[in-house]
Biopython code that builds the backbone (N, CA, C, O; Angstrom):
import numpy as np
from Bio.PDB.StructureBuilder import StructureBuilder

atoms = [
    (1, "UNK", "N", (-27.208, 9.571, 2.509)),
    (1, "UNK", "CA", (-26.448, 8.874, 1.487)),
    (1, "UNK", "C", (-26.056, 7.492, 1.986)),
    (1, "UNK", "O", (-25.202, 7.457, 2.872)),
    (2, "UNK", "N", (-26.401, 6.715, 1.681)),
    (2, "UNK", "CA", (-25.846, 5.124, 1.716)),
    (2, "UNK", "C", (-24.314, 5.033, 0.779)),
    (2, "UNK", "O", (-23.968, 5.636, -0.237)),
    (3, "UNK", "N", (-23.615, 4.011, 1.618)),
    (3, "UNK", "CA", (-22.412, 4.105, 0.787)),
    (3, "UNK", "C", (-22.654, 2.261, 0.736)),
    (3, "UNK", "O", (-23.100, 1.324, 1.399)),
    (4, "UNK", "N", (-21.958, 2.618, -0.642)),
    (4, "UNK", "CA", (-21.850, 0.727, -1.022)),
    (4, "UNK", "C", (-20.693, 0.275, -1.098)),
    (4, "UNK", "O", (-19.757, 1.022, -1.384)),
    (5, "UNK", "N", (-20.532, -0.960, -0.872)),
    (5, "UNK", "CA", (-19.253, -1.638, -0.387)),
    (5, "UNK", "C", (-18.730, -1.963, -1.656)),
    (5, "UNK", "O", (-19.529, -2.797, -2.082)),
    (6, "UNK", "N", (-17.704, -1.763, -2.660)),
    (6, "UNK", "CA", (-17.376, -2.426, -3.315)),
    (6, "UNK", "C", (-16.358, -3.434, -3.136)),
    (6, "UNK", "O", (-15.351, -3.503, -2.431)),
    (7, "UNK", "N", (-17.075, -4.424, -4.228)),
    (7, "UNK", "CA", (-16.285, -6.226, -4.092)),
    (7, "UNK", "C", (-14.862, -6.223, -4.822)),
    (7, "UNK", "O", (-14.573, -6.200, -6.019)),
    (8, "UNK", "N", (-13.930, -6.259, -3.441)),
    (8, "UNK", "CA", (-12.345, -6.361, -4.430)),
    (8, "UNK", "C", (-11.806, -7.148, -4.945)),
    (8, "UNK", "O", (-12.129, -8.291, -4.623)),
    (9, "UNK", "N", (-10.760, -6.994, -5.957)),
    (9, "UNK", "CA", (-10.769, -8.353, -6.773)),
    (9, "UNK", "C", (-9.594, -8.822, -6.158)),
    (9, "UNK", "O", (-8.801, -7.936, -5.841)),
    (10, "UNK", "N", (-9.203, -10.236, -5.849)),
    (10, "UNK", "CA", (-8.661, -10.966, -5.323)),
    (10, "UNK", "C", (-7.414, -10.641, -5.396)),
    (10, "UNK", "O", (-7.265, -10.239, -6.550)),
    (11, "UNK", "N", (-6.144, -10.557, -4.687)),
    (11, "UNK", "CA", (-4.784, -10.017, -5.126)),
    (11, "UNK", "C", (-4.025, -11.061, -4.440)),
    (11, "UNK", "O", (-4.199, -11.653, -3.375)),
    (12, "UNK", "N", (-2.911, -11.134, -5.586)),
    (12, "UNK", "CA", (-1.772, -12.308, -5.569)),
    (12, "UNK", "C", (-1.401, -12.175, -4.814)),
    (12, "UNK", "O", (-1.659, -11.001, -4.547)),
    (13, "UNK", "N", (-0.122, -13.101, -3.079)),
    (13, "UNK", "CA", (0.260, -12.930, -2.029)),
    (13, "UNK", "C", (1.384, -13.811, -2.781)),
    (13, "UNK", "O", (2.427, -13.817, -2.127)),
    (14, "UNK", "N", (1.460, -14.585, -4.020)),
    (14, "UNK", "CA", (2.300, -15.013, -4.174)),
    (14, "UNK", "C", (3.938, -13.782, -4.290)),
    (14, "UNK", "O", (4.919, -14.246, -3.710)),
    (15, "UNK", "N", (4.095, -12.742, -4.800)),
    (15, "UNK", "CA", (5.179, -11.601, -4.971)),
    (15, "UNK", "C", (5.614, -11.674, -3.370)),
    (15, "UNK", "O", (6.742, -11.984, -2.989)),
    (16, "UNK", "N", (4.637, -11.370, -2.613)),
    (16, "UNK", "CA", (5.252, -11.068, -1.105)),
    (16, "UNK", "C", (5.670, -12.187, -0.258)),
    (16, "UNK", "O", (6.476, -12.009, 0.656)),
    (17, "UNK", "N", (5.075, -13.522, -0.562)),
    (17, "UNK", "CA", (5.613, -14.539, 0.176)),
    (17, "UNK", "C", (7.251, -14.905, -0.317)),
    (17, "UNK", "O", (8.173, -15.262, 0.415)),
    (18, "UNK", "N", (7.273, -14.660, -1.984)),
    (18, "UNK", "CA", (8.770, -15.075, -2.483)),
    (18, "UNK", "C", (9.810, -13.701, -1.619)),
    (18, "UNK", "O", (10.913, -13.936, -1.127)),
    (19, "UNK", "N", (9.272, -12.593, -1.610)),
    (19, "UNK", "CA", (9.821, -11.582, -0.497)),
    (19, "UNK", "C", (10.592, -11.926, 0.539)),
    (19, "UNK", "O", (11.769, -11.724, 0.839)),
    (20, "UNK", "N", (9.587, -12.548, 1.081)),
    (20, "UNK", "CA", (9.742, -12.697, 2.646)),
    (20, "UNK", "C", (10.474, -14.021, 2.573)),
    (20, "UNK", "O", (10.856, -14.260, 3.719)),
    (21, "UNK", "N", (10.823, -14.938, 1.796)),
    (21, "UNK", "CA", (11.359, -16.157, 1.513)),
    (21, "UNK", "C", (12.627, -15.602, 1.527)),
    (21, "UNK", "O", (13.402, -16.026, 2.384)),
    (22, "UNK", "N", (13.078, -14.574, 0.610)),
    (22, "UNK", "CA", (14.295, -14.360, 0.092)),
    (22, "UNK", "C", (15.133, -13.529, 1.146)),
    (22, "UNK", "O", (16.355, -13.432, 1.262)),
    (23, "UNK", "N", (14.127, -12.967, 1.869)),
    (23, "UNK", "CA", (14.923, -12.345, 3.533)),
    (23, "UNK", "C", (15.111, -12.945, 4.664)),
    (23, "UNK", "O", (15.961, -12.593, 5.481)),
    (24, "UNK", "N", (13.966, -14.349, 4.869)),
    (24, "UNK", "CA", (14.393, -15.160, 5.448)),
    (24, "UNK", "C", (15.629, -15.811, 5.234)),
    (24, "UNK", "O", (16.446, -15.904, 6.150)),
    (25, "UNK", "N", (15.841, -16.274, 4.099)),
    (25, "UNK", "CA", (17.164, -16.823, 3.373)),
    (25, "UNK", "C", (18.178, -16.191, 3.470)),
    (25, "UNK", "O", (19.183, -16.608, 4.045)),
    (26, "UNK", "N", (18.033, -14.720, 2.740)),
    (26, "UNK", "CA", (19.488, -13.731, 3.852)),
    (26, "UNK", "C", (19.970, -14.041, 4.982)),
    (26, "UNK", "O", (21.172, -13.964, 5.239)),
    (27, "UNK", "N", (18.782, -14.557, 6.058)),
    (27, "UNK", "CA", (19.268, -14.215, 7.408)),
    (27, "UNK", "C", (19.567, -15.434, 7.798)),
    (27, "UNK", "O", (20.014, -15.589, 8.934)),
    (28, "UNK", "N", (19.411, -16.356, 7.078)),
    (28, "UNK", "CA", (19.275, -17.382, 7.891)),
    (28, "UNK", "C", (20.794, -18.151, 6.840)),
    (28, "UNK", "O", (21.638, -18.994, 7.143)),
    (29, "UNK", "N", (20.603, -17.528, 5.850)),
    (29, "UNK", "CA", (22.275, -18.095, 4.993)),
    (29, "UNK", "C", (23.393, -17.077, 5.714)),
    (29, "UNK", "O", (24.549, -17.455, 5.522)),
    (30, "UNK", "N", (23.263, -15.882, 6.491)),
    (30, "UNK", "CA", (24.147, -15.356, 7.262)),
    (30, "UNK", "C", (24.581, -16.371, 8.400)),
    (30, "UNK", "O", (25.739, -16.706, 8.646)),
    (31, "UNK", "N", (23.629, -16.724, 8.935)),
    (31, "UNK", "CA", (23.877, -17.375, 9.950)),
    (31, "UNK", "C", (24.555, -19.165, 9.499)),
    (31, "UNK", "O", (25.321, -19.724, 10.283)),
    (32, "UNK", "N", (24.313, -19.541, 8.763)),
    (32, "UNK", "CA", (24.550, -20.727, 8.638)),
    (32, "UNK", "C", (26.170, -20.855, 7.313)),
    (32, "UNK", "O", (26.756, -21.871, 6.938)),
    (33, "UNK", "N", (26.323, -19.981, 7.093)),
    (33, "UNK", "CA", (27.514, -19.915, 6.067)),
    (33, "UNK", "C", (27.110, -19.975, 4.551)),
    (33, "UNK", "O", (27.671, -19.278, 3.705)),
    (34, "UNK", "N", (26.211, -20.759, 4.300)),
    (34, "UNK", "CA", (26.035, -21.282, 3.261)),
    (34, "UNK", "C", (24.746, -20.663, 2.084)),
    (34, "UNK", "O", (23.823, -21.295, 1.570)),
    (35, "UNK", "N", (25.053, -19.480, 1.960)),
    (35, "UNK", "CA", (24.544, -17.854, 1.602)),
    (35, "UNK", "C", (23.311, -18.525, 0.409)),
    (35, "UNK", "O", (22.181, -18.902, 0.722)),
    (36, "UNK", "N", (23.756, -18.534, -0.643)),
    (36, "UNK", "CA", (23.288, -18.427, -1.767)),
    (36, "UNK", "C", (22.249, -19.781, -1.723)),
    (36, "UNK", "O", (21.198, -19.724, -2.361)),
    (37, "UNK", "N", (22.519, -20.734, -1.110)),
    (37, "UNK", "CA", (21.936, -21.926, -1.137)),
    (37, "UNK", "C", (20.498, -22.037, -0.333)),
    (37, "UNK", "O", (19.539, -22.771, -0.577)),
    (38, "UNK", "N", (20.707, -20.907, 0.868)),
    (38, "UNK", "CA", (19.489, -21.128, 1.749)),
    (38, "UNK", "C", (18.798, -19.621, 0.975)),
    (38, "UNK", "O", (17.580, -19.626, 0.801)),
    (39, "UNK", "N", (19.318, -18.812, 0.688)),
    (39, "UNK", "CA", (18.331, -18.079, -0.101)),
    (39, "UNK", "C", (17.554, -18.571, -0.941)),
    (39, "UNK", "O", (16.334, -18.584, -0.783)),
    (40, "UNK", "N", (18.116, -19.013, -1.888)),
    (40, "UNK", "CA", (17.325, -19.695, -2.861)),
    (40, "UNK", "C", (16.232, -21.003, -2.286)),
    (40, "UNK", "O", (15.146, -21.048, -2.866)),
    (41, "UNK", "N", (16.408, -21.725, -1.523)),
    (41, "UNK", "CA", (15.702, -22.385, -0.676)),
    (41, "UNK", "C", (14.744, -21.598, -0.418)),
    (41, "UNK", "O", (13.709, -21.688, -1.079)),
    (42, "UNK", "N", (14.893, -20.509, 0.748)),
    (42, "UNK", "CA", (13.799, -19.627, 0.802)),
    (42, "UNK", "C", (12.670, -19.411, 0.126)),
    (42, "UNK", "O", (11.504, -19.770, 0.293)),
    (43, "UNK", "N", (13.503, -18.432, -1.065)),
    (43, "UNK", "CA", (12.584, -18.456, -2.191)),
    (43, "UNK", "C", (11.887, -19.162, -2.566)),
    (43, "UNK", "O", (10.696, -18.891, -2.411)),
    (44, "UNK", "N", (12.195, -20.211, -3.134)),
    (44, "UNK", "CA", (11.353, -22.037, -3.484)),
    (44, "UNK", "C", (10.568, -21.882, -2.417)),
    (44, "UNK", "O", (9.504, -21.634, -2.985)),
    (45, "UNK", "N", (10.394, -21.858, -1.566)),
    (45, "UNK", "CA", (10.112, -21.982, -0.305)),
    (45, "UNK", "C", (8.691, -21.154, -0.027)),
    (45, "UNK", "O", (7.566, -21.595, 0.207)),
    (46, "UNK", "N", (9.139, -19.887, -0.133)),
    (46, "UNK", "CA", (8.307, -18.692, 0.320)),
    (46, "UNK", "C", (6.843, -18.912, -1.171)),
    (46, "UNK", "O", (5.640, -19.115, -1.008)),
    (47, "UNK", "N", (7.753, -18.735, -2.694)),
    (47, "UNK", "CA", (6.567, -19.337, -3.635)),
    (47, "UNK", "C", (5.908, -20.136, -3.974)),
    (47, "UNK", "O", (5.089, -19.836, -4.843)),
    (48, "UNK", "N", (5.937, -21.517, -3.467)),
    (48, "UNK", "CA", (5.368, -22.689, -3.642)),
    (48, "UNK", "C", (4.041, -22.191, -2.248)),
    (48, "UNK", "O", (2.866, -22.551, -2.324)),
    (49, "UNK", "N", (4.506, -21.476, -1.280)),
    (49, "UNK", "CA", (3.628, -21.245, -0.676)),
    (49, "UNK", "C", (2.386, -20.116, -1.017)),
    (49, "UNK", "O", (1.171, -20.250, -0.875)),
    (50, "UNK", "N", (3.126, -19.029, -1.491)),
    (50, "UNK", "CA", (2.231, -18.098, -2.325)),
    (50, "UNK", "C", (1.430, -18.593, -3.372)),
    (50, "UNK", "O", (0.351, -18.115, -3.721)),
    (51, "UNK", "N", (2.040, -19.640, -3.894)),
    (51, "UNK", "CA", (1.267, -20.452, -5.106)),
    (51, "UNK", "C", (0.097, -20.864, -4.408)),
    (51, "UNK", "O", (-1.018, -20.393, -4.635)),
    (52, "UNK", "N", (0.397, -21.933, -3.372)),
    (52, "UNK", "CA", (-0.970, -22.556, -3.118)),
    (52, "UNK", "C", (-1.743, -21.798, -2.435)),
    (52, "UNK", "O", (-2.939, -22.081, -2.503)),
    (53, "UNK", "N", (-1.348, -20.633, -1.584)),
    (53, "UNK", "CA", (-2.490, -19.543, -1.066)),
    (53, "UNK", "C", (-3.138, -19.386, -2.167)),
    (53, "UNK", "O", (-4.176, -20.041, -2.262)),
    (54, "UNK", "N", (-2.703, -18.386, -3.466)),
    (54, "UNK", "CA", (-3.294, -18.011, -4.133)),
    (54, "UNK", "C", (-4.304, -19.111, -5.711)),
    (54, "UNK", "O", (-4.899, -18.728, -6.719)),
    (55, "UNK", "N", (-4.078, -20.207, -5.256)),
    (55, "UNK", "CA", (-4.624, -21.516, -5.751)),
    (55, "UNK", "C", (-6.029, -21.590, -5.313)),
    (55, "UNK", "O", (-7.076, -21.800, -5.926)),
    (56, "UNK", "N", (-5.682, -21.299, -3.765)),
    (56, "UNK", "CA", (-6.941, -21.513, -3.014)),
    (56, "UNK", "C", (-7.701, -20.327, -2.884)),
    (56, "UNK", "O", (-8.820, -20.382, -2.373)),
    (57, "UNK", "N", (-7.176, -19.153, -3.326)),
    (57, "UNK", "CA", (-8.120, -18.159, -3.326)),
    (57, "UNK", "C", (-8.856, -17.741, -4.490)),
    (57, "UNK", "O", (-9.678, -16.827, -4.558)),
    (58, "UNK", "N", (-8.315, -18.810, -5.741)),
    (58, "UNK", "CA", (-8.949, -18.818, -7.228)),
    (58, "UNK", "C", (-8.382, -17.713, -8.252)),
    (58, "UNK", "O", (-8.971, -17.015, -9.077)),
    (59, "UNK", "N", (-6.885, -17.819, -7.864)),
    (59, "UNK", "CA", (-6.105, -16.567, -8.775)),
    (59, "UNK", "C", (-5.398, -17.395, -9.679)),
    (59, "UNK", "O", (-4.698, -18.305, -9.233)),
    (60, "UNK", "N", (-5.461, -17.263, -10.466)),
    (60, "UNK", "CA", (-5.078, -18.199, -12.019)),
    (60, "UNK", "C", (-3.982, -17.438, -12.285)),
    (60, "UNK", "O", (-3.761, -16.283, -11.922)),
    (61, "UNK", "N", (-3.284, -18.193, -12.971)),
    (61, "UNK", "CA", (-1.702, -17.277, -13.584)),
    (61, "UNK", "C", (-1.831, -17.726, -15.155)),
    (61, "UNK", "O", (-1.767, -18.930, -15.401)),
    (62, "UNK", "N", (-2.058, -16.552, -16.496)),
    (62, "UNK", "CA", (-1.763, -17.346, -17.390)),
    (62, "UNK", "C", (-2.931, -17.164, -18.043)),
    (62, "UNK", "O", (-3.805, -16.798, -17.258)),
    (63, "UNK", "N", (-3.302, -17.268, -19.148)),
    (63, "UNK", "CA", (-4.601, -17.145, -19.707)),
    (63, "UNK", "C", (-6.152, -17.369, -19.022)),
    (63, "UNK", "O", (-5.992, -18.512, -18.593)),
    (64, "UNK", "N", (-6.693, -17.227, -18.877)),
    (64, "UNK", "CA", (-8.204, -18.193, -18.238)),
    (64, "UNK", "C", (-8.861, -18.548, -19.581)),
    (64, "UNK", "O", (-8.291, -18.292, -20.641)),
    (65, "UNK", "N", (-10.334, -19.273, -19.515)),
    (65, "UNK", "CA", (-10.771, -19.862, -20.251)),
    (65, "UNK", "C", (-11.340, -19.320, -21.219)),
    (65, "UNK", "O", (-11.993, -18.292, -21.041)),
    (66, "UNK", "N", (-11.224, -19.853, -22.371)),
    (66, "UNK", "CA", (-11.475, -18.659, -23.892)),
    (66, "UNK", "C", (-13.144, -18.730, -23.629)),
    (66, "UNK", "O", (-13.864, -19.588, -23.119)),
    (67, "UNK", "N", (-13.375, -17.551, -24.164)),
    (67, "UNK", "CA", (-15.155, -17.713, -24.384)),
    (67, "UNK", "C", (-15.610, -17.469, -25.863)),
    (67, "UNK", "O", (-15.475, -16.523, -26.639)),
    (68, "UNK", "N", (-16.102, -18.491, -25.927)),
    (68, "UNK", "CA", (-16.604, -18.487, -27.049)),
    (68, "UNK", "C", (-18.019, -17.443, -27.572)),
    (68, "UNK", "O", (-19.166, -17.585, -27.147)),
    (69, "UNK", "N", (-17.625, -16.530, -28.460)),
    (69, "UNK", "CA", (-18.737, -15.394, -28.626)),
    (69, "UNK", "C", (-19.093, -15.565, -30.440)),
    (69, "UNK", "O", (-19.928, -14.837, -30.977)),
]
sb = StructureBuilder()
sb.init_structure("model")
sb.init_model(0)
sb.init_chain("A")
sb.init_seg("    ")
for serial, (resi, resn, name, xyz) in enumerate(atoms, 1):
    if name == "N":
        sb.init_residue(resn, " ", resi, " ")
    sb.init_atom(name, np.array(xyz, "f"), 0.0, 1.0, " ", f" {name:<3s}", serial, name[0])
structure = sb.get_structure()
């Protein structure tokens, strides 16, 4: 039996980078006093980066292109 590889379809990293943004920001607004401000930083932070990973890996957010049939 031959087994065939199937081709996976590309998956967003943008959800887990805003994640990891928003726990960085916990820890790092613990440490610095100023809570709510560096979280949210984070966040901004962590998704602008997930954005452009997933920019560059050709994951579209949002309709794609109509086809005309």
């Amino acid at each position: 039996m031959s087994r065939r590889s199937k081709k996976l379809k590309p998956t967003s990293v943008l959800p887990m980078c805003a994640t990891v943004g928003f726990f960085i920001g916990i820890g790092l607004g613990a440490l610095m006093g100023e809570f709510l401000l560096v979280m949210l930083i984070g966040v901004v932070i962590g998704s602008a980066a997930g954005f452009a990973i997933d920019r560059r890996n050709g994951i579209t957010y949002g309709r794609g292109p109509r086809n005309p049939h």
